[in-house]
C-alpha positions as CSV (number, residue, x, y, z in Angstrom):
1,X,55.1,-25.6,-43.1
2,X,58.1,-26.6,-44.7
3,X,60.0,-23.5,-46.5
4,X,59.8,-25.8,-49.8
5,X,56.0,-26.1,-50.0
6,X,54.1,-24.6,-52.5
7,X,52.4,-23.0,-49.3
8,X,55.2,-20.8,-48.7
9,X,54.7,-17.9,-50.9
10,X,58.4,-17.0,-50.7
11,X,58.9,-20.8,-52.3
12,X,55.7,-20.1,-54.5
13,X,57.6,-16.8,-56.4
14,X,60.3,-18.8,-56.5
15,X,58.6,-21.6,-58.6
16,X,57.4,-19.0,-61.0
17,X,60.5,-17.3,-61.6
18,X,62.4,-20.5,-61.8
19,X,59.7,-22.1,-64.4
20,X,59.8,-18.9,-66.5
21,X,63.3,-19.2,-66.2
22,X,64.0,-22.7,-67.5
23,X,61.2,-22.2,-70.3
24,X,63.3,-19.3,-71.7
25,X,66.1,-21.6,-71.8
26,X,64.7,-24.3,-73.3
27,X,63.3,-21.6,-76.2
28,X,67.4,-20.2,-77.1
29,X,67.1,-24.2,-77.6
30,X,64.0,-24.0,-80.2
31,X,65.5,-20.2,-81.3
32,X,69.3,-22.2,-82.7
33,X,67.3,-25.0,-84.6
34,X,64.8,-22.7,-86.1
35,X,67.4,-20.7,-87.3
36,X,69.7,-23.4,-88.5
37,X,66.5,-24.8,-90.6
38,X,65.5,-21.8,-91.7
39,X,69.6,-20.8,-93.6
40,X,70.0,-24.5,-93.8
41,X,73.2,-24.4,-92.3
42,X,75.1,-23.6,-88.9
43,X,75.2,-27.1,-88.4
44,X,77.4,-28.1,-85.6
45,X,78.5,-32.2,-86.6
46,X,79.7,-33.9,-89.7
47,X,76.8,-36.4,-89.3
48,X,74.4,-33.6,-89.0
49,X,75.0,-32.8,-92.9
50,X,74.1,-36.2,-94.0
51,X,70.7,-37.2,-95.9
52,X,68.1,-37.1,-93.6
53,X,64.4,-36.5,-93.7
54,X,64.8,-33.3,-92.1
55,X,68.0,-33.0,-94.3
56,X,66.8,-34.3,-97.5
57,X,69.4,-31.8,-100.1
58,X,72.5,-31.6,-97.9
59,X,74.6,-28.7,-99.5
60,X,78.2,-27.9,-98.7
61,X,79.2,-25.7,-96.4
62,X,76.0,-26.7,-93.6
63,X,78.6,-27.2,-91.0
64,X,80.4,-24.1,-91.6
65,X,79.7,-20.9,-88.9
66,X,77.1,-19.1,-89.8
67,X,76.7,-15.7,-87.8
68,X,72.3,-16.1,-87.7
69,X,72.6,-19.3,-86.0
70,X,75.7,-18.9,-84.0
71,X,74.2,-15.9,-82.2
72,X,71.3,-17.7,-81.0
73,X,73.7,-20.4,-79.6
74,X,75.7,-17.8,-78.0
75,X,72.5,-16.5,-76.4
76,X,71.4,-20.5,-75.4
77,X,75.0,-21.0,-74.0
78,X,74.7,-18.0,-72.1
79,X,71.6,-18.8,-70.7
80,X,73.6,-22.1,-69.9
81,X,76.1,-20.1,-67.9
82,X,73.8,-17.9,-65.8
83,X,70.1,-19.8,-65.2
84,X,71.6,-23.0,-63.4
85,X,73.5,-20.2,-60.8
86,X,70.0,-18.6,-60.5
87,X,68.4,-21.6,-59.7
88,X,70.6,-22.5,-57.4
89,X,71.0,-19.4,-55.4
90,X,67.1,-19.1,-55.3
91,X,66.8,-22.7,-53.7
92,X,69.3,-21.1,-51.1
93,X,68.0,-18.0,-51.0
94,X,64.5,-19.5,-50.3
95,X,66.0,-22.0,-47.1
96,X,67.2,-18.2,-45.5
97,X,63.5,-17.1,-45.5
98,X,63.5,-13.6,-46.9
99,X,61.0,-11.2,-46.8
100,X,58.2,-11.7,-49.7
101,X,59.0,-8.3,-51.1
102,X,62.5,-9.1,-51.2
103,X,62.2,-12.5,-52.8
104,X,59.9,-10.8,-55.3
105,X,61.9,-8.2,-56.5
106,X,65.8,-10.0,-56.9
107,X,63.3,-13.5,-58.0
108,X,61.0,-11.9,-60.7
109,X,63.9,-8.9,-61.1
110,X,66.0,-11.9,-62.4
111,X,64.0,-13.2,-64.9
112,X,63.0,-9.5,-66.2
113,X,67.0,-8.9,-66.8
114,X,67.5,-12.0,-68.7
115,X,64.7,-11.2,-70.9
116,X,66.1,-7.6,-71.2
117,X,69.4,-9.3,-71.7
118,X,67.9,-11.7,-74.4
119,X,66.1,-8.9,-76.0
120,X,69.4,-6.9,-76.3
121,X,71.4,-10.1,-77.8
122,X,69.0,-11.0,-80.6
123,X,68.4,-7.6,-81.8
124,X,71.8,-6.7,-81.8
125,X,71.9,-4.0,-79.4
126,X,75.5,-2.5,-78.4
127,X,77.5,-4.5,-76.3
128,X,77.1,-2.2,-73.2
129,X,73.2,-2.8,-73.6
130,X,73.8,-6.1,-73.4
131,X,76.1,-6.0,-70.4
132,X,73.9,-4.0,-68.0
133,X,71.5,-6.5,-68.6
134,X,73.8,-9.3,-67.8
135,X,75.2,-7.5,-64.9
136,X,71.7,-6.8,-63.4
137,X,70.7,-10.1,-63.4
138,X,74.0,-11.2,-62.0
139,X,74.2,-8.9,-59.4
140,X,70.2,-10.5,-58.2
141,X,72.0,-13.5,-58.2
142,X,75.2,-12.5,-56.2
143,X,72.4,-10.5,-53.8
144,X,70.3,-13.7,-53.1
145,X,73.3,-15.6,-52.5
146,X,75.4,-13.7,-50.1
147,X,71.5,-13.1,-48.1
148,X,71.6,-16.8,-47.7
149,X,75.1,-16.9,-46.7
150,X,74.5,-14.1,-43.8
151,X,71.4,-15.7,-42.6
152,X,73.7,-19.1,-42.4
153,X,76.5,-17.6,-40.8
154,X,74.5,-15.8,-38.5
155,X,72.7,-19.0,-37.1
């Protein structure tokens, strides 16, 4: 059986937490045009303030900053920092074989801290809220990483 088969449950909580992953990514996505449509502004391009049919009354000032839709673009960029490591580590992380209980709890732990972490961003919790959510799921990340480095160094 390969380790990268469906098969493999290890590869299977993977997939999950991965999926669930990506999907929450893509939503930051959904979460900065919503808001942008719904103030009408917080555009980021010249071009996107011309007449358009989802534009159809530019108004000054739609490519100025706007706090509402710049802090769900901080929290889509962030996901943009931290979910391609994560998938990357677990693809590693996965080739070292773990135990399932292991793989379950830094995998699915992951994905709980980011949501944590996203919950904390767009309700405007303190920074230090934030941060321990950030650092939990970065630590799961740094844990699965250096387990597959071990396991490859040991072989």
């Amino acid at each position: 059986m390969s380790q990268f088969a469906l098969e493999n449950p290890v590869f299977r909580i993977y997939v999950i937490a991965a999926s669930l992953a990506i999907l929450k990514m893509i939503a930051h996505a959904f979460l900065t045009v919503h808001r942008m449509l719904r103030t009408n502004g917080g555009f980021l391009n010249p071009e996107d303030a011309r007449r358009t049919a989802l534009n159809p009354n530019p108004v000054p000032g739609q490519v100025e900053p706007n706090d509402y839709v710049e802090r769900a673009r901080r929290m889509h960029r962030n996901e943009g920092e931290n979910t391609p490591l994560f998938l990357a580590a677990g693809l590693l992380f996965v080739a070292a074989s773990p135990p399932l209980v292991l793989a379950a709890i830094l995998m699915y732990g992951y994905v709980v801290a980011r949501v944590a972490h996203a919950w904390a961003y767009i309700t405007e919790r303190d920074h230090e809220v934030r941060a321990t959510f950030f650092t939990v799921g970065a630590l799961l990340t740094v844990a699965m990483t250096v387990y597959a480095l071990a396991v490859a160094l040991a072989r």
